[in-house]
C-alpha positions as CSV (number, residue, x, y, z in Angstrom):
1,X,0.0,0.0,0.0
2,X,1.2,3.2,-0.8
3,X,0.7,6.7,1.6
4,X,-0.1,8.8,-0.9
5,X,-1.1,8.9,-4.5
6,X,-1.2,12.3,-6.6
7,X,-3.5,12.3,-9.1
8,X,-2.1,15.1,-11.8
9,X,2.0,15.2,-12.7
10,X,1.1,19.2,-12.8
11,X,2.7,22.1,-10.5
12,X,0.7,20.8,-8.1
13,X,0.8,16.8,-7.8
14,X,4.9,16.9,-9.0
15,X,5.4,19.3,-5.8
16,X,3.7,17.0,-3.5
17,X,4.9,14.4,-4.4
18,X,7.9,15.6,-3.8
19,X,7.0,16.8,-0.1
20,X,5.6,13.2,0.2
21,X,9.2,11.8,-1.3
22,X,10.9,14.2,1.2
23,X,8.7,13.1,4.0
24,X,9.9,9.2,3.7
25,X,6.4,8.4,2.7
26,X,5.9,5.4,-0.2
27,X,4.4,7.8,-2.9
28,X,2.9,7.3,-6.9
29,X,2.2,10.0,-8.9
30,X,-0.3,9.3,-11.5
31,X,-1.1,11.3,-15.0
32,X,-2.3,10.0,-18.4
33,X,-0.3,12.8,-20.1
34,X,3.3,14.4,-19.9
35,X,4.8,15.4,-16.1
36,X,4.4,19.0,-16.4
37,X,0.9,19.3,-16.8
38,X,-0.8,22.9,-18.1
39,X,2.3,25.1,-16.9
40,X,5.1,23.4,-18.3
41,X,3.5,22.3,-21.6
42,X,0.2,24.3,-22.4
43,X,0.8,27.7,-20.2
44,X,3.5,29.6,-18.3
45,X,6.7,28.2,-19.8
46,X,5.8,28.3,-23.5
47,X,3.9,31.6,-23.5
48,X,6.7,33.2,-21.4
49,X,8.8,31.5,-23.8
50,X,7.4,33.3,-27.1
51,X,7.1,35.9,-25.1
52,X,10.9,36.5,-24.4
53,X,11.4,36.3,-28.4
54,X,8.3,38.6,-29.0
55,X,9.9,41.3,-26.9
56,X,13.8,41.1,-28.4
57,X,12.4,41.3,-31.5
58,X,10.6,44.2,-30.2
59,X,13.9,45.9,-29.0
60,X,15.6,45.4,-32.4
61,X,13.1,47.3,-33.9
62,X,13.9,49.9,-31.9
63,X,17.6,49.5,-31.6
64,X,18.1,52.8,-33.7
65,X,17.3,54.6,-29.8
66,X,20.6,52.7,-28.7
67,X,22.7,54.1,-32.0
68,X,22.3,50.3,-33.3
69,X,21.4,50.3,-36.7
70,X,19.9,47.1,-38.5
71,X,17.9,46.4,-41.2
72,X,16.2,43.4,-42.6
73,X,14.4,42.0,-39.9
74,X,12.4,39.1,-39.9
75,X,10.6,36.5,-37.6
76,X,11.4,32.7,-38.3
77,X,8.4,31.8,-36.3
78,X,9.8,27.7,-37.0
79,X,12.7,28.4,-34.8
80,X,11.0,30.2,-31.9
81,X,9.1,27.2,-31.7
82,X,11.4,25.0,-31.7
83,X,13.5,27.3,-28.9
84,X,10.2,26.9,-27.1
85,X,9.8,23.3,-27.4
86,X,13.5,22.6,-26.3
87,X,12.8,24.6,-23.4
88,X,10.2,22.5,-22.4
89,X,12.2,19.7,-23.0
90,X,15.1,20.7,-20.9
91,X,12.4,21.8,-17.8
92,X,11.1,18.2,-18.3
93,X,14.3,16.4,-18.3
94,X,14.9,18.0,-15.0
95,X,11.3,17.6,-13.3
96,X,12.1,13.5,-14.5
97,X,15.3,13.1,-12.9
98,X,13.6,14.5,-9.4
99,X,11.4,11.7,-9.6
100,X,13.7,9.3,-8.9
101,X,12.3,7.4,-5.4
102,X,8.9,8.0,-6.4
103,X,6.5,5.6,-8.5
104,X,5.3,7.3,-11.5
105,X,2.5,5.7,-13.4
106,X,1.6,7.0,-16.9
107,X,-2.3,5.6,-17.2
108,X,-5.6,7.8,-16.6
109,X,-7.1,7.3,-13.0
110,X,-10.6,6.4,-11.2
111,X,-11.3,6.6,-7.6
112,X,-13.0,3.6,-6.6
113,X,-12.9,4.2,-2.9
114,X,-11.2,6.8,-0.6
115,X,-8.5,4.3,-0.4
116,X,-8.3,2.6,-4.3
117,X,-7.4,4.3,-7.3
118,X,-8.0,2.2,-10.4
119,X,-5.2,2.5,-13.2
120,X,-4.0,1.1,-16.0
121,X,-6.5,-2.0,-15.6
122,X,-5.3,-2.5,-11.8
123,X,-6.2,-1.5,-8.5
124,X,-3.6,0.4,-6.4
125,X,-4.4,1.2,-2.3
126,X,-3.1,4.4,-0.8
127,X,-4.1,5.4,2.8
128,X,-4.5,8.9,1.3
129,X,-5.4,10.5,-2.3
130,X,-4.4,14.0,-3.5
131,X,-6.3,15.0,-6.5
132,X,-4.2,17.6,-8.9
133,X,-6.1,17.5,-12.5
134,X,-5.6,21.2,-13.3
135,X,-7.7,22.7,-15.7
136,X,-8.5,23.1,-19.1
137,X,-9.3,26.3,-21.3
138,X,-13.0,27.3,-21.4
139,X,-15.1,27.9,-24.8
140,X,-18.0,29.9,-25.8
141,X,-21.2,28.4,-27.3
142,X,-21.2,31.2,-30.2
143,X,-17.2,30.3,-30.4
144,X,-16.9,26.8,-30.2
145,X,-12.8,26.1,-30.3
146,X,-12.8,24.4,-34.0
147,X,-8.7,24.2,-33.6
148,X,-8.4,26.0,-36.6
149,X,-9.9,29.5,-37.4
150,X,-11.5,29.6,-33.7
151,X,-8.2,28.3,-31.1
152,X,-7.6,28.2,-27.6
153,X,-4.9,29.0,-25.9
154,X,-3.3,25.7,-26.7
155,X,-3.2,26.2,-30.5
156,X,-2.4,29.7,-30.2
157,X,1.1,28.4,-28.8
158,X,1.6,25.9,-31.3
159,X,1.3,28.4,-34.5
160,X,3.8,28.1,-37.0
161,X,2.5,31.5,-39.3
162,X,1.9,34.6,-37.5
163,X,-1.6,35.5,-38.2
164,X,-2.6,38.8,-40.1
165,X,-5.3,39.5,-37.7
166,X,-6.3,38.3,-34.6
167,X,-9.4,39.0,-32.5
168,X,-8.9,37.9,-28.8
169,X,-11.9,37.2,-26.9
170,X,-11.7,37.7,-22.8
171,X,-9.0,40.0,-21.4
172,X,-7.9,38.5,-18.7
173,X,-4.3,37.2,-17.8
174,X,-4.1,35.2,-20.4
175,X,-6.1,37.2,-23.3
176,X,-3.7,40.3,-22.3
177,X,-0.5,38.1,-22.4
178,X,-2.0,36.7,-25.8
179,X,-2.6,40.1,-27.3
180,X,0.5,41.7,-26.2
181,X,2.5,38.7,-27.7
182,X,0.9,38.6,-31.1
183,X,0.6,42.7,-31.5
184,X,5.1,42.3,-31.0
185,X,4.8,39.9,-33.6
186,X,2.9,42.3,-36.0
187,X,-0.6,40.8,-36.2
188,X,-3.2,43.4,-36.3
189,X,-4.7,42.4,-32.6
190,X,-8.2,43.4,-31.4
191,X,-9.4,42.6,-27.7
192,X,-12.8,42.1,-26.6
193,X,-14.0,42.1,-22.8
194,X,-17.2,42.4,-21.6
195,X,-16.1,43.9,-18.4
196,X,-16.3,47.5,-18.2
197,X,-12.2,46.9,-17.7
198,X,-9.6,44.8,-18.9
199,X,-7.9,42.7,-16.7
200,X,-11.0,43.2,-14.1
201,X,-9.4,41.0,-11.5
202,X,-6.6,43.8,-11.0
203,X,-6.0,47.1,-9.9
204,X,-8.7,49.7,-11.6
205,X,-4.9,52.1,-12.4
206,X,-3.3,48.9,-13.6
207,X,-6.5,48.3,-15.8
208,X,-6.9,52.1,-17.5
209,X,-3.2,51.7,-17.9
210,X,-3.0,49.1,-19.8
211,X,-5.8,49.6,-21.8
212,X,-3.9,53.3,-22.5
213,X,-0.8,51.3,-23.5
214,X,-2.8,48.9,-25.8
215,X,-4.0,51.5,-27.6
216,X,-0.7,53.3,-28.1
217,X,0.7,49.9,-29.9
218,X,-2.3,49.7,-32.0
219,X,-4.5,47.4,-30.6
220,X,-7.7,47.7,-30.7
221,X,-9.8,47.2,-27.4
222,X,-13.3,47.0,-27.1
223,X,-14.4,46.9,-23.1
224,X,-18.1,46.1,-22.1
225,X,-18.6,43.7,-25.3
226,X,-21.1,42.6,-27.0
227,X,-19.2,39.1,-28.9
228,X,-22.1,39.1,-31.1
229,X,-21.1,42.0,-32.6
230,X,-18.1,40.7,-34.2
231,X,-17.8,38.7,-37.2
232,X,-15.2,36.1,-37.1
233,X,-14.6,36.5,-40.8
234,X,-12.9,39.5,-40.2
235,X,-10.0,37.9,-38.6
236,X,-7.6,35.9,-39.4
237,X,-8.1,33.7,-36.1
238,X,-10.3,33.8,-33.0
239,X,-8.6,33.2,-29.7
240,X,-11.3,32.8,-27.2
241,X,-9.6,33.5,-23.6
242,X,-12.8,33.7,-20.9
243,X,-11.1,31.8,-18.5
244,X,-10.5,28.0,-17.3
245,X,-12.4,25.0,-15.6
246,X,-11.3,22.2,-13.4
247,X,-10.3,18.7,-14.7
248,X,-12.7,16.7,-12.7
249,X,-14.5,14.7,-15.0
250,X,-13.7,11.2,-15.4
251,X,-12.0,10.6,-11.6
252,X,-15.3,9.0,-10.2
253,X,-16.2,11.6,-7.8
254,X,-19.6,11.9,-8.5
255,X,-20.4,8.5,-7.4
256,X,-18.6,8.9,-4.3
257,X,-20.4,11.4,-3.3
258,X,-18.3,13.9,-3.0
259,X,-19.1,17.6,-2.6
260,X,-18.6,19.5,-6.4
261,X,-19.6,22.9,-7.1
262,X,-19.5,23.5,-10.6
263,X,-17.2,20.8,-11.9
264,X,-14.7,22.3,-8.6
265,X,-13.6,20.0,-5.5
266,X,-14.7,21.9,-2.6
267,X,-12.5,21.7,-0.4
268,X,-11.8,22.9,3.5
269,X,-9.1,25.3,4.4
270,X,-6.9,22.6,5.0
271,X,-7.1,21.4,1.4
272,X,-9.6,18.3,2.1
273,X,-12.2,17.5,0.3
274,X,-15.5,16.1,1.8
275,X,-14.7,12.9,1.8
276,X,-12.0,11.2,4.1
277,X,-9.2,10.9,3.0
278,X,-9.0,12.4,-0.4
279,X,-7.4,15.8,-0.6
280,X,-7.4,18.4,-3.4
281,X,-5.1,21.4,-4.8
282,X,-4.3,23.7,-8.0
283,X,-6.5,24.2,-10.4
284,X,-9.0,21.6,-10.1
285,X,-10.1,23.4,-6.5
286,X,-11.3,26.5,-8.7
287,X,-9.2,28.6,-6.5
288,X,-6.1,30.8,-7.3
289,X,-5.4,29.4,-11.3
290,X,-2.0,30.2,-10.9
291,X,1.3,27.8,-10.8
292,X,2.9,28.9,-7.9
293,X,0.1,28.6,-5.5
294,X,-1.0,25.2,-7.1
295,X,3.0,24.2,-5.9
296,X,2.4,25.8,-2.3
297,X,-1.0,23.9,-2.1
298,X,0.2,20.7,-3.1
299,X,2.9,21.0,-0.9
300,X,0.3,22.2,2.4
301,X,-1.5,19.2,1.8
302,X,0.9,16.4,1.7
303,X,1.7,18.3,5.1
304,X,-1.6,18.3,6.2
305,X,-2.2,14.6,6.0
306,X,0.9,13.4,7.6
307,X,1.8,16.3,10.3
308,X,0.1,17.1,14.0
309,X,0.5,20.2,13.1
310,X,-2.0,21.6,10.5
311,X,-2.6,24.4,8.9
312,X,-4.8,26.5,6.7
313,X,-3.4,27.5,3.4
314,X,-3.3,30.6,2.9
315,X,-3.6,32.8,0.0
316,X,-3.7,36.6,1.2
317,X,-0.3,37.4,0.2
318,X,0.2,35.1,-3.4
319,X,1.5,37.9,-5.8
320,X,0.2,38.2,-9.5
321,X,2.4,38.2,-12.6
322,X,0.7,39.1,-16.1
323,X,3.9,39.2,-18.6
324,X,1.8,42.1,-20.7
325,X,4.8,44.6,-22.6
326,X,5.1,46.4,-20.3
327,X,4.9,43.9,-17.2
328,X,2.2,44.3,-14.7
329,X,2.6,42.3,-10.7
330,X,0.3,42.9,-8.1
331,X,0.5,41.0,-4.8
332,X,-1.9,41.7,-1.4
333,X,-5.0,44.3,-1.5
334,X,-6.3,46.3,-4.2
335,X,-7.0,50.5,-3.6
336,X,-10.5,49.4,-5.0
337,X,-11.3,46.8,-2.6
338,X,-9.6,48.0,0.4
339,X,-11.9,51.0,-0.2
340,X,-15.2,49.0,-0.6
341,X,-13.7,46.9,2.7
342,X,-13.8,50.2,4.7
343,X,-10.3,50.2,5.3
344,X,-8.5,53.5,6.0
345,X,-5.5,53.3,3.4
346,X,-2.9,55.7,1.8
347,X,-1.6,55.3,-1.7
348,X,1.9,55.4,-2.6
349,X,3.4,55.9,-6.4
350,X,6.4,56.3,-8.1
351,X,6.3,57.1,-11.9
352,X,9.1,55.0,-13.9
353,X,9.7,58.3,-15.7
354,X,11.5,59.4,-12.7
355,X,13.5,55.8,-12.8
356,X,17.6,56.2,-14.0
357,X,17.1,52.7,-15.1
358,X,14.3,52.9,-17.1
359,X,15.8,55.9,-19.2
360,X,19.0,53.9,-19.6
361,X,17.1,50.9,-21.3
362,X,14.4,53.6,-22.7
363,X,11.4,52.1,-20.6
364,X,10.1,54.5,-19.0
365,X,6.1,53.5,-19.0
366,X,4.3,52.1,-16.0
367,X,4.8,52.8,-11.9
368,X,4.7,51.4,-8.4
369,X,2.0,51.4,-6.5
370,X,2.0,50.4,-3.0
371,X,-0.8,50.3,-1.0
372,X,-0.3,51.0,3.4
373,X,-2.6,50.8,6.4
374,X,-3.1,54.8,7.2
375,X,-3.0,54.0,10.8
376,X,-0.2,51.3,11.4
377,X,1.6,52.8,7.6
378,X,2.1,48.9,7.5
379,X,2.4,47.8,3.3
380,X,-0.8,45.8,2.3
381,X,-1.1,45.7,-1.1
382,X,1.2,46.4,-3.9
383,X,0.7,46.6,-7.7
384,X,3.3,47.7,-10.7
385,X,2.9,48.5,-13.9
386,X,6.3,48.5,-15.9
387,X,9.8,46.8,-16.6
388,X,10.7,43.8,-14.4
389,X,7.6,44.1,-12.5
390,X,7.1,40.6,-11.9
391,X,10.7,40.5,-10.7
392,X,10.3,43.7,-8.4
393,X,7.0,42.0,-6.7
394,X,8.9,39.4,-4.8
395,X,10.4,42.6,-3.1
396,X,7.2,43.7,-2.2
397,X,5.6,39.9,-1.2
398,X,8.4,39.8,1.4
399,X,7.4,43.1,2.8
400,X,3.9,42.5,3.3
401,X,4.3,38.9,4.0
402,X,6.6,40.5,7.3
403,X,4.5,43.3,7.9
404,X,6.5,45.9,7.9
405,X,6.0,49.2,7.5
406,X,6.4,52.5,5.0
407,X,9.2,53.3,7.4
408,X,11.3,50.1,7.4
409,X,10.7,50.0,3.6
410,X,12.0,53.7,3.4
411,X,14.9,53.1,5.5
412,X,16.7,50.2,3.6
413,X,18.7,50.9,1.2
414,X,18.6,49.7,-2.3
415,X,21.4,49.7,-5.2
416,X,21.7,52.5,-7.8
417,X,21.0,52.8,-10.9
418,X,18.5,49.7,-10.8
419,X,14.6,49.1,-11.0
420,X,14.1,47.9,-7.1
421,X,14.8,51.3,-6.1
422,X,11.6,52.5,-7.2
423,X,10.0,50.5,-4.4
424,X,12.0,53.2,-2.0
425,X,11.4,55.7,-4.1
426,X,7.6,55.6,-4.0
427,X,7.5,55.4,-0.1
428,X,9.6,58.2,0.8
């Protein structure tokens, strides 16, 4: 019998298992697909992979502001796939040789019993079950995904021509990425949000800004829309972007009983589900869709079965990176929610204009933002709009995460001329 088996090789199940490996305990780690999951193959490694060649492609274009003359550019769209697809083979080369110690079996899974998994035509025991499915992109009925003129984020990664035009529907994280990515790469991008903002999960500043910047590259955004309104034919391809839904189908839940809320595992704050035994985390809890905090859950729940001492997972201080040109990071409260909490804040902001840094690399768009508690001036919430922003925000996670305040912040000192002294710079 095993202790645990992970059902997903994703950010989440590969990082418990782990934990599990780590903890001594007899551990299998079961997925039908590639280990990985969404991140590695389908999301944050090969976007942020195109995205890298999107935006140095970018900068040459604009090398004449550095006295670098060139001419002749083009994109050979064949080898920035095949850059991407070696760096996905080099990220899974490395997440197979960690799995040494730890049974992995490649075969789809059903839950028989709290305690019996059935795969592969066999029945394995475990005394506990971790379910980490992920997620999978969500369509439209007037936009069914047809994997050819109407895509998904999964065939918009896998393009091998650059399309003409491109009409994004949803502007979210991955929408925004999508259009930023594709306008660097020439295609004449149009985003469409029904919101009255894009990006509606974020800051209301980060949302106008962007939208400003969108507009200045040429895109064309259309918030508050109406998708009828649009006729597919006038675009090259549709990428429909309006979000994601757990991976649940299939596992046998249903006939267990156990407690779903639309297609989500419901789980308790320690990351268990309603029935003994069988935990949940990433994706597939319809939580935080992001990598990082489907790793930390995985990892808090591994801890949870096996430790006396429990705890709750917590996700107040998870930050946000959307690798838009320019970058945007946001970690802890929002000005717009802090206000609609009641909370008695003060804002904080530094325009990059003002940065050394960002005139020396001619980036000078975006700002910090930090949000404080008016009455303890302890950081709460932080967003940026700009360069490196979703390196800067780690900065800013520690801070909040150790509660200190506008005056420790102030105090230290950070190096000169670089981007992280914008974070002093904007509480001074």
């Amino acid at each position: 019998m095993y202790d645990l088996a992970v059902i997903g090789a994703g950010w989440a199940g590969f990082n418990a298992a782990l934990r599990a490996k780590e903890l001594g305990l007899k551990v299998c780690l079961i997925d039908a697909h590639q280990i990985g999951g969404t991140c590695l193959h389908y999301g944050c490694i090969p976007t942020k992979t195109l995205i890298a060649c999107a935006k140095i492609f970018s900068l040459i274009k604009r090398s004449s502001n550095f006295g670098i003359e060139l001419d002749n550019l083009r994109i050979n769209l064949a080898a920035i796939q095949e850059k991407k697809d070696k760096v996905i083979r080099q990220l899974a080369q490395g997440m197979q040789s960690k799995l040494l110690g730890i049974d992995f079996i490649n075969s789809l899974a059903r839950i028989i019993s709290t305690q019996e998994v059935k795969v592969d035509g066999r029945m394995i025991n475990a005394k506990f079950i971790l379910i980490a499915t992920g997620s999978y992109p969500l369509a439209l009925p007037e936009y069914k995904f047809n994997h050819k003129k109407i895509i998904s984020s999964d065939e918009a990664l896998a393009l091998l021509e650059i399309p003409e035009s491109l009409l994004i529907i949803g502007a979210g994280v991955i929408g925004c990425e999508f259009a930023s990515l594709f306008s660097m790469f020439g295609s004449r991008v149009a985003i469409a949000e029904k919101a009255p903002l894009l990006l509606p999960a974020e800051d209301a500043d980060v949302s106008r800004k962007i939208e400003v910047i969108f507009k200045k590259k040429g895109i064309k955004v259309v918030t508050g829309a109406d998708i009828s309104t649009f006729d597919p034919e006038n675009y090259s391809k549709v990428l429909v972007c309006v979000g994601r839904a757990p991976n649940t189908q299939g596992l046998g839940l249903e006939d267990l009983g156990a407690q779903l809320k639309n297609n989500r595992i419901v789980v308790d704050g320690y990351l268990k589900s309603s029935l003994d035994n069988i935990y949940a985390a990433g994706d597939c809890t319809g939580q935080l869709m992001l990598a990082h905090y489907a790793a930390y859950q995985g990892v808090m729940a591994v801890q949870n079965m096996f430790s006396n001492d429990r705890k709750k997972a917590d996700n107040s201080v998870v930050p946000v990176c959307i690798f838009t040109e320019p970058q945007i990071a946001s970690v802890g409260v929002k000005e717009n929610n802090a206000l609609a909490r009641g909370l008695r804040i003060k804002v904080h902001k530094f325009d990059f204009r003002a940065s050394a840094m960002a005139r020396i690399i001619d980036e000078t768009e975006g700002w910090v933002k930090i949000i404080t508690n008016q009455e303890t001036g302890q950081l709460i919430g932080a967003s940026i709009v700009g360069p490196q922003a979703t390196e800067l925000i780690a900065t800013l996670a520690m801070a909040i995460s150790c509660q200190l305040t506008i005056n420790e912040v102030s105090a230290m000192i950070f190096a000169h001329p670089t981007f992280s002294e914008s974070i002093r710079e904007s509480v001074k």
